[in-house]
VONULUM-651402 format. One record per atom (N, C-alpha, C): atom name; x, y, z; residue number from 1. Coordinates in nm, 2 decimals. Layout:
! residues N
+-------+--------+--------+--------+-----+
: atome :      X :      Y :      Z : num :
+-------+--------+--------+--------+-----+
:    CA :      X :      Y :      Z : NUM :
...
+-------+--------+--------+--------+-----+
***
This chain:
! residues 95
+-------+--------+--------+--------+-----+
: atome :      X :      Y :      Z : num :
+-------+--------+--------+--------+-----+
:     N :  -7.25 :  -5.24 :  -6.76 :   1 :
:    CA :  -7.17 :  -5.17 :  -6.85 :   1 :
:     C :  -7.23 :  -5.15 :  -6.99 :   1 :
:     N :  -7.29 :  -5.27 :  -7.02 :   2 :
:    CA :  -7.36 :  -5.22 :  -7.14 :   2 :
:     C :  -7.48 :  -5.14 :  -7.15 :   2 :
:     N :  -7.54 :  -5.11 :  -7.01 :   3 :
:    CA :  -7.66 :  -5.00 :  -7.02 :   3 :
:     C :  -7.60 :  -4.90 :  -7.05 :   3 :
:     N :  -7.49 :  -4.87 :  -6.99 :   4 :
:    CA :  -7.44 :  -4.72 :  -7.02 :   4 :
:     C :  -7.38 :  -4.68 :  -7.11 :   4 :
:     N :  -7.33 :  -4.78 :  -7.19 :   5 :
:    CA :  -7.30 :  -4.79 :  -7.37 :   5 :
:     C :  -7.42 :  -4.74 :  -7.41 :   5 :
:     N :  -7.50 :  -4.85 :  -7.45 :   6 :
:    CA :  -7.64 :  -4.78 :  -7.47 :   6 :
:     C :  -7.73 :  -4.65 :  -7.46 :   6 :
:     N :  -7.73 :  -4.65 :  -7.32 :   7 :
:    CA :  -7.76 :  -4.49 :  -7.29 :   7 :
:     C :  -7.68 :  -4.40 :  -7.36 :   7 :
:     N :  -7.55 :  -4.36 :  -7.38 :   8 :
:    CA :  -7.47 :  -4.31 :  -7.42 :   8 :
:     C :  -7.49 :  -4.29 :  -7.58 :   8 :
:     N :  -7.50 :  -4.39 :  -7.62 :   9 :
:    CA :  -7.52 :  -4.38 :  -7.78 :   9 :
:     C :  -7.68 :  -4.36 :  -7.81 :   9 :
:     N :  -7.77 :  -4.37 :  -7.76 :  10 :
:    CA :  -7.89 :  -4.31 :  -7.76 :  10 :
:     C :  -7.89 :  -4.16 :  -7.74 :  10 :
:     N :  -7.83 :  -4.11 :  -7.64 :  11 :
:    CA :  -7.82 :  -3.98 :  -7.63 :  11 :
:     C :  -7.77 :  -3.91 :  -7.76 :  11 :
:     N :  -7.64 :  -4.01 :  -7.84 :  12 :
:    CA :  -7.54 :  -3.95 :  -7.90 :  12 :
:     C :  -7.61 :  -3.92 :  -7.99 :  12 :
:     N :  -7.70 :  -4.06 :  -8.06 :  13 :
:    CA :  -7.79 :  -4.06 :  -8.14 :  13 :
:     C :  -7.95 :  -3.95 :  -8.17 :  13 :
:     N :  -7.99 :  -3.91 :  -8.06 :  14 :
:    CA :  -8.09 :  -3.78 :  -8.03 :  14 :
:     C :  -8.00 :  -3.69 :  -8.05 :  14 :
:     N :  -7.89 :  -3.64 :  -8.00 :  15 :
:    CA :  -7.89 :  -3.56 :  -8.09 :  15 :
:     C :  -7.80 :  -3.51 :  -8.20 :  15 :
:     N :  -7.81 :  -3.59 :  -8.27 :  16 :
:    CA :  -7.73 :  -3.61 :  -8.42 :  16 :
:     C :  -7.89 :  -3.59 :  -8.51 :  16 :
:     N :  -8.00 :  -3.67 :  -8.47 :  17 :
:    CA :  -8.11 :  -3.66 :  -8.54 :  17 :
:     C :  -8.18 :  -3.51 :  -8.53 :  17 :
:     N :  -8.18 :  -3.43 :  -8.43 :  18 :
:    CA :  -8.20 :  -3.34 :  -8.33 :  18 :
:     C :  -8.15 :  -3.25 :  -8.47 :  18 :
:     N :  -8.00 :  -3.23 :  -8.44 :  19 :
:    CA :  -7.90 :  -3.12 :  -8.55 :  19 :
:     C :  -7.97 :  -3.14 :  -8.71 :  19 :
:     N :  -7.97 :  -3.24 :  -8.75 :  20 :
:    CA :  -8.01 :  -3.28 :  -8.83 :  20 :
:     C :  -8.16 :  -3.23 :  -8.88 :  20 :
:     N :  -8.25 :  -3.22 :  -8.78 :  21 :
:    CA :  -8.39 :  -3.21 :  -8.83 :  21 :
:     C :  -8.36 :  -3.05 :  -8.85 :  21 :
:     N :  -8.30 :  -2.96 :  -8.75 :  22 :
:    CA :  -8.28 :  -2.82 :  -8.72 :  22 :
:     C :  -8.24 :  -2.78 :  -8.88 :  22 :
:     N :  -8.08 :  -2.83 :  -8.90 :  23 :
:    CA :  -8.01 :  -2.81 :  -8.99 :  23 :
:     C :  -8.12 :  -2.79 :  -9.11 :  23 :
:     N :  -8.19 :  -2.88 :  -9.11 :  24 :
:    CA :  -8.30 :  -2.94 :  -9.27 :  24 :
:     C :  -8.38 :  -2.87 :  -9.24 :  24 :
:     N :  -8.43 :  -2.78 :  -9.17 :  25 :
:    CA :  -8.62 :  -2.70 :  -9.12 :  25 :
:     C :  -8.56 :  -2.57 :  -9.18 :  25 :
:     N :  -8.41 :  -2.50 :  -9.21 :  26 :
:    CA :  -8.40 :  -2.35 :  -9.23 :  26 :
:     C :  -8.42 :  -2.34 :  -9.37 :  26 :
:     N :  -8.44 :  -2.22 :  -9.42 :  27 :
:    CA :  -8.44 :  -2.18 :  -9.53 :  27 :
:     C :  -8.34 :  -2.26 :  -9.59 :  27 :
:     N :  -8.30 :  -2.25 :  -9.74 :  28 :
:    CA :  -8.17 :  -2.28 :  -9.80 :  28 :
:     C :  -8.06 :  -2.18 :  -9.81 :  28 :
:     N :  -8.14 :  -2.01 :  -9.84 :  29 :
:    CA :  -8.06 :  -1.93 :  -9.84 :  29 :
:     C :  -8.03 :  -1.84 :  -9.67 :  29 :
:     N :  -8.06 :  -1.93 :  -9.59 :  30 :
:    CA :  -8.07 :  -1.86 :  -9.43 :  30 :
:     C :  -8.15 :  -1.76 :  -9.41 :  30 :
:     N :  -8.23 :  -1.74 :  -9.44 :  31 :
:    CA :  -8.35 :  -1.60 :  -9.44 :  31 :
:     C :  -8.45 :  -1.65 :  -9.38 :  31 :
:     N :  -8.53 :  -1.56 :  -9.32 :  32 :
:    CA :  -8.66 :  -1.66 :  -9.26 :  32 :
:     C :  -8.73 :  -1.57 :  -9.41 :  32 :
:     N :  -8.85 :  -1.65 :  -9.44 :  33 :
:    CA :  -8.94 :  -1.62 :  -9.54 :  33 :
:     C :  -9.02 :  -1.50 :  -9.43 :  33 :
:     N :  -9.04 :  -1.39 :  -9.55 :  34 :
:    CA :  -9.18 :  -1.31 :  -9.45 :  34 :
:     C :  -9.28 :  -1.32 :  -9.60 :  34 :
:     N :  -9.38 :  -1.28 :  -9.53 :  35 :
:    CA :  -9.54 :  -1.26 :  -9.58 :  35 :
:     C :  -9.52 :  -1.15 :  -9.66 :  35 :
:     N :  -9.54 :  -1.17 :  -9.78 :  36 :
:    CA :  -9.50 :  -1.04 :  -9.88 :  36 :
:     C :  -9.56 :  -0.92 :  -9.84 :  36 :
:     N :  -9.52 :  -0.82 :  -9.91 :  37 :
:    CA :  -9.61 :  -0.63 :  -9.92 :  37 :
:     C :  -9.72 :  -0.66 :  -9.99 :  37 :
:     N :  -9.84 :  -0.57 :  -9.97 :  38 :
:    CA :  -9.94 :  -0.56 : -10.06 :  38 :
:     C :  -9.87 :  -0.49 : -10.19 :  38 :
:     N :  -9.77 :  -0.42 : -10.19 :  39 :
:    CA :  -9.69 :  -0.37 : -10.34 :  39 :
:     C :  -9.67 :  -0.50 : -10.43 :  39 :
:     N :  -9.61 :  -0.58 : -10.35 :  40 :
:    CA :  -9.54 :  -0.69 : -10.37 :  40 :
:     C :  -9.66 :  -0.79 : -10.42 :  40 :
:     N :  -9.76 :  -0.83 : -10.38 :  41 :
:    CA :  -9.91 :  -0.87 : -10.47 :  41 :
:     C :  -9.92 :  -0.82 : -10.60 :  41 :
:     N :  -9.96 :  -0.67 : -10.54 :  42 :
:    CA : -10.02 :  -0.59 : -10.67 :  42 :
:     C :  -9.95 :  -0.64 : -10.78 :  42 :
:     N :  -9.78 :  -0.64 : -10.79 :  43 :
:    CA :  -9.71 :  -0.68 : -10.89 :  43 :
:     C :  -9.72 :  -0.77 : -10.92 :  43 :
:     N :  -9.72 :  -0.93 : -10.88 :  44 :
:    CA :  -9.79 :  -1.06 : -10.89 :  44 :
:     C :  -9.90 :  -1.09 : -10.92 :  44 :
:     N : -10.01 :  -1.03 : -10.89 :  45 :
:    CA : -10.15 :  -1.04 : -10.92 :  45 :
:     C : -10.26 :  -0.93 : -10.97 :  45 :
:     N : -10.24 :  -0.80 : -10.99 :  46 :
:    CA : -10.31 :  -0.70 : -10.99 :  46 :
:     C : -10.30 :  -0.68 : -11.15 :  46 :
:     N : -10.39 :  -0.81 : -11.21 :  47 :
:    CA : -10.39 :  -0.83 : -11.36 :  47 :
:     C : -10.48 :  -0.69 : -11.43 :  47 :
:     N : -10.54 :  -0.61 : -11.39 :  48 :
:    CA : -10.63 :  -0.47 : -11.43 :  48 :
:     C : -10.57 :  -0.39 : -11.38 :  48 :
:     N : -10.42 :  -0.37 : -11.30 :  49 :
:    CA : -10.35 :  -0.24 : -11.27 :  49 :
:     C : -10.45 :  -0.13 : -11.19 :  49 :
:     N : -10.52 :  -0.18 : -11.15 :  50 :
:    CA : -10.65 :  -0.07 : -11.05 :  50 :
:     C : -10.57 :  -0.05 : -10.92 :  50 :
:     N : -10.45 :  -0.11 : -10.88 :  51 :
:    CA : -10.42 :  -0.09 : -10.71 :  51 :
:     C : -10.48 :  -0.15 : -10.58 :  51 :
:     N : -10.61 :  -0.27 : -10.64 :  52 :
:    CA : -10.63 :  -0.36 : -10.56 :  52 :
:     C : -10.66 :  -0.45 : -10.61 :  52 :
:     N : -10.70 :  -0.58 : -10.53 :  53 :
:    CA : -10.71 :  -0.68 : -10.58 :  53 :
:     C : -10.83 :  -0.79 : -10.58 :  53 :
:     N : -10.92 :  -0.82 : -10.66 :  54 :
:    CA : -11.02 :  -0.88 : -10.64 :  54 :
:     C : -11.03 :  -1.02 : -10.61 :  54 :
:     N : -11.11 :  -1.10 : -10.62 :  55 :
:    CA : -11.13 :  -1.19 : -10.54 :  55 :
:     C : -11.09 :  -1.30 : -10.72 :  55 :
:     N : -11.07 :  -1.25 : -10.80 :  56 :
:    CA : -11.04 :  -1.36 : -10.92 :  56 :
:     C : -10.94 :  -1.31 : -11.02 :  56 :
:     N : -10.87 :  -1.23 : -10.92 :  57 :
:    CA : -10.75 :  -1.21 : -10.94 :  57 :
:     C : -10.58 :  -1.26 : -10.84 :  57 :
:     N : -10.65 :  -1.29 : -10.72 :  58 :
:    CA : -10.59 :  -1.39 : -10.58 :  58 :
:     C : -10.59 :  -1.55 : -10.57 :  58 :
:     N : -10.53 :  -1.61 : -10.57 :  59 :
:    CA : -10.49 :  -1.70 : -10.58 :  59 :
:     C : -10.40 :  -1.75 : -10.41 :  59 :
:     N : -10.41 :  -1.84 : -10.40 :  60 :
:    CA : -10.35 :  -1.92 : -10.29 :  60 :
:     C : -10.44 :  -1.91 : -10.11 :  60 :
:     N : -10.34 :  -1.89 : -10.07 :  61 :
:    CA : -10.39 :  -1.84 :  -9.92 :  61 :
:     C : -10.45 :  -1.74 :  -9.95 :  61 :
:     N : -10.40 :  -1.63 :  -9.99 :  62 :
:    CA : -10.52 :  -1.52 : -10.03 :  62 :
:     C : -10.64 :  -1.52 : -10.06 :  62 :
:     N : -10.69 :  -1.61 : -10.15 :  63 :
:    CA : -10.83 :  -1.64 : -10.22 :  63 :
:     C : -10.89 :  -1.72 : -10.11 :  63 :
:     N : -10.79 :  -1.81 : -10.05 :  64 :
:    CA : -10.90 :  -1.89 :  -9.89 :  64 :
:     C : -10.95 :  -1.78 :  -9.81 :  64 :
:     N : -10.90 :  -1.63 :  -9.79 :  65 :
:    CA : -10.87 :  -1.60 :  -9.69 :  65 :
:     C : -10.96 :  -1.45 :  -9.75 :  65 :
:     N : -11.00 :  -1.47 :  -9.88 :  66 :
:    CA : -11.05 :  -1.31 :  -9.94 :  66 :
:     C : -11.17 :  -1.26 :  -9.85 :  66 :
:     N : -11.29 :  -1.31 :  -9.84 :  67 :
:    CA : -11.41 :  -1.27 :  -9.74 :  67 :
:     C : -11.35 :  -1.23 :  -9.58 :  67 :
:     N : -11.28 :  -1.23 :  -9.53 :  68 :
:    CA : -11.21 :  -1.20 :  -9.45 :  68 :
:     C : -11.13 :  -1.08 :  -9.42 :  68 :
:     N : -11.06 :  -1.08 :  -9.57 :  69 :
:    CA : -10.97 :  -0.98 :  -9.57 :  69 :
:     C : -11.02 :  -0.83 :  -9.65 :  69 :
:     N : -11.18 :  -0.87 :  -9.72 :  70 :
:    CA : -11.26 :  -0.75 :  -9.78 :  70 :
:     C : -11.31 :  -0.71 :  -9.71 :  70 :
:     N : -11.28 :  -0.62 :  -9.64 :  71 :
:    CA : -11.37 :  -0.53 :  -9.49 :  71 :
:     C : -11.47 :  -0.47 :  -9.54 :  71 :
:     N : -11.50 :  -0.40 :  -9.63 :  72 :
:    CA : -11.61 :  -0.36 :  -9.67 :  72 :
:     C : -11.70 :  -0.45 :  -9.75 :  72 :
:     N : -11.63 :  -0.52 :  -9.81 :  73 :
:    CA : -11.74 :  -0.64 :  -9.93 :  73 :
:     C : -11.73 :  -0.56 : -10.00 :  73 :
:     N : -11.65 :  -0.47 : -10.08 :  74 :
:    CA : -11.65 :  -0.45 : -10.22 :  74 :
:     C : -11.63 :  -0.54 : -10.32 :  74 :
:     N : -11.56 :  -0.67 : -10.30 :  75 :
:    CA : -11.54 :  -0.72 : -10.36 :  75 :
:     C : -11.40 :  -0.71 : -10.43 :  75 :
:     N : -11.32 :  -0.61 : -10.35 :  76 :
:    CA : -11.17 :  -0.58 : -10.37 :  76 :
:     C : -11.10 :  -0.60 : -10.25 :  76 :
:     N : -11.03 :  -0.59 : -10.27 :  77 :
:    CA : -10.91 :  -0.63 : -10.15 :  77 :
:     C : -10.78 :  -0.46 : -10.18 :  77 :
:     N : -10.79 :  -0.39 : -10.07 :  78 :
:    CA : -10.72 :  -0.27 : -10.11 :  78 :
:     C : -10.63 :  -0.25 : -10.03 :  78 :
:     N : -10.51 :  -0.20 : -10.02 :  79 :
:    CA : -10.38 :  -0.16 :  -9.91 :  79 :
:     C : -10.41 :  -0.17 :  -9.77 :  79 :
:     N : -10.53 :  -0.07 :  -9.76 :  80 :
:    CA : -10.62 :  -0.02 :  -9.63 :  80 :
:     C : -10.65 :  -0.11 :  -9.55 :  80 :
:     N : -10.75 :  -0.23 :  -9.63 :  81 :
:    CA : -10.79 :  -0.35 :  -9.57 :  81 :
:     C : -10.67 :  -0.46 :  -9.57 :  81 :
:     N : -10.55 :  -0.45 :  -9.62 :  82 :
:    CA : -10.44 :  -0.56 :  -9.68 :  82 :
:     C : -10.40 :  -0.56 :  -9.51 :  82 :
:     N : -10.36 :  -0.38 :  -9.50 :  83 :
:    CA : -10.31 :  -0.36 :  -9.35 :  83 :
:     C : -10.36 :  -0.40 :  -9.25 :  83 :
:     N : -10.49 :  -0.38 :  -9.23 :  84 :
:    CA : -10.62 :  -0.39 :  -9.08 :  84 :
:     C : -10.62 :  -0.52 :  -9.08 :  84 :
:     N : -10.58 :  -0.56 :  -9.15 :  85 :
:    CA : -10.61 :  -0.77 :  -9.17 :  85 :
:     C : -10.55 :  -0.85 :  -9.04 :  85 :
:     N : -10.57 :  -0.94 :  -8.98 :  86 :
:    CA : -10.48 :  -1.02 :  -8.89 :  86 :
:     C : -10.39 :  -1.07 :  -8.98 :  86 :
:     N : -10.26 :  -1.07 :  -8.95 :  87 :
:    CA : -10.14 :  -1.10 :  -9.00 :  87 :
:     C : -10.16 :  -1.28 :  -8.94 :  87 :
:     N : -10.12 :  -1.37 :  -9.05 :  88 :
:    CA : -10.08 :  -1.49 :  -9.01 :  88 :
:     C :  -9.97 :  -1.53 :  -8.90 :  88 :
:     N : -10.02 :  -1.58 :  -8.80 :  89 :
:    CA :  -9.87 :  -1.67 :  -8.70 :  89 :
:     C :  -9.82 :  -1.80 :  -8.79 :  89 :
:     N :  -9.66 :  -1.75 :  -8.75 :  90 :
:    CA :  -9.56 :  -1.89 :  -8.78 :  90 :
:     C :  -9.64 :  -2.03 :  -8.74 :  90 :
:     N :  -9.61 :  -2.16 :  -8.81 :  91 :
:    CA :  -9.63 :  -2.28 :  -8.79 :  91 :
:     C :  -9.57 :  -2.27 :  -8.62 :  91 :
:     N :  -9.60 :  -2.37 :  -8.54 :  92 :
:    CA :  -9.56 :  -2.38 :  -8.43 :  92 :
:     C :  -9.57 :  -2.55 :  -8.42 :  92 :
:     N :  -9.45 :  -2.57 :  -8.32 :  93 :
:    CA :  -9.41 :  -2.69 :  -8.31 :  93 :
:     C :  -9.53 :  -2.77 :  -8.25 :  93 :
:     N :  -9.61 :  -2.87 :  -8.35 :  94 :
:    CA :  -9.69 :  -2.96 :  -8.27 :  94 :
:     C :  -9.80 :  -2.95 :  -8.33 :  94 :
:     N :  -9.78 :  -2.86 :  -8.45 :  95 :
:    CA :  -9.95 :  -2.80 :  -8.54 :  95 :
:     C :  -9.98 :  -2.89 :  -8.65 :  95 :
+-------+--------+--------+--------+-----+
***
């Protein structure tokens, strides 16, 4: 009788922790976050107003990610190449 107490409240207990981790992983305001516009940079970062963005003017993931995302090696980062870029995948359970 008391295994199945046990069992019972182990289960109850998974998933109460279960709801709980879900509940705590969403946003605050219920939105999933997306990956900004290249508009949406330029206004944040496009300190010379030229319409792209150089490599010391980028900051964050972007600046890890600049050689990558400069298809030509100009040394700017422009709409054209913002687009053709591989978009980042979501975190995935287990990464």
């Amino acid at each position: 009788m008391k295994t199945k107490n046990l069992q019972k409240g182990l289960i109850v207990m998974s998933f109460c922790l279960g709801f709980v981790a879900v509940t705590y992983a969403q946003p605050k305001d219920g939105k999933s976050k997306k990956p900004p516009t290249f508009s949406e940079l330029l206004k944040e970062m496009d300190a010379s107003e030229d319409g792209k963005l150089s490599e010391t003017e980028v900051k964050g993931p972007l600046k890890e990610a600049f050689a990558d995302l400069d298809l030509n090696e100009d040394g700017f980062i422009t709409e054209d190449e913002f687009d053709k870029a591989p978009k980042p995948k979501g975190k995935r359970r287990g990464n």
